[in-house]
N, C-alpha and C positions, 0 to 999 in steps of 0.2 A: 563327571560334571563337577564343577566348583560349585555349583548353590546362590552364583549368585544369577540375577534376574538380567535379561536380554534387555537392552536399550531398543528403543523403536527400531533405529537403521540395522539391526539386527533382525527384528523380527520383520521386517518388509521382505526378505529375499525368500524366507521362511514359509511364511504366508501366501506368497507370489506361488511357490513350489507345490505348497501343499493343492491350494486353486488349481494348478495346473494340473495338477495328479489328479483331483475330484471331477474335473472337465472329462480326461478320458476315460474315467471310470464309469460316467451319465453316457458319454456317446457310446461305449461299448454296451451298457446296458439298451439303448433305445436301438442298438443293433441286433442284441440278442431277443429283445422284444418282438422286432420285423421278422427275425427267422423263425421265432417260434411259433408264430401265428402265419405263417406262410407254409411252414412245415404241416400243422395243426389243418390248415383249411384244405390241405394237399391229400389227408388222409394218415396222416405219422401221426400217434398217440404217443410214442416213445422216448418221443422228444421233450415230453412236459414238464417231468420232474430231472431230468440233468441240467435243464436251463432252468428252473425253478431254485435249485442248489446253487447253478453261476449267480444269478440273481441276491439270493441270499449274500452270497460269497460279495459279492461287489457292492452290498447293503454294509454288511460289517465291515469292509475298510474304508467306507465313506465314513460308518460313524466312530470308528477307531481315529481317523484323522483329525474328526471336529475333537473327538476326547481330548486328544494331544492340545491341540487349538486351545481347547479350556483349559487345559492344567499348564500349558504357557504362559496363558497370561494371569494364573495365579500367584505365579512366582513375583 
């Protein structure tokens, strides 16, 4: 990287991306949500803590992305 700061129409396509990414990472979350409470009221205990870890896991690159998002526009 040169250092220097992104102009707006730079950062629009950027942002567009990042949204885009944070969208399927909420819908795969409200999907692993459905199964694991479908799993759960089915009688699978088993299932709690490896969706618990995906969960996690799809938490920390939602806020890994916003991180980026803020130290973007520090620049």
């Amino acid at each position: 990287m040169n250092g220097r700061p992104y102009s707006r129409a730079q950062k629009m396509p950027i942002v567009f991306g990042i949204l885009s990414i944070v969208l399927v990472i909420v819908i795969l979350q409200l999907w692993l949500l459905s199964a694991t409470m479908n799993a759960f009221l089915a009688g699978e205990q088993t299932v709690i803590v490896p969706a618990a870890i995906g969960s996690l896991l799809c938490l920390g690159l939602n806020c890994g992305l916003l991180f980026y998002l803020y130290r973007m526009e520090r620049r």
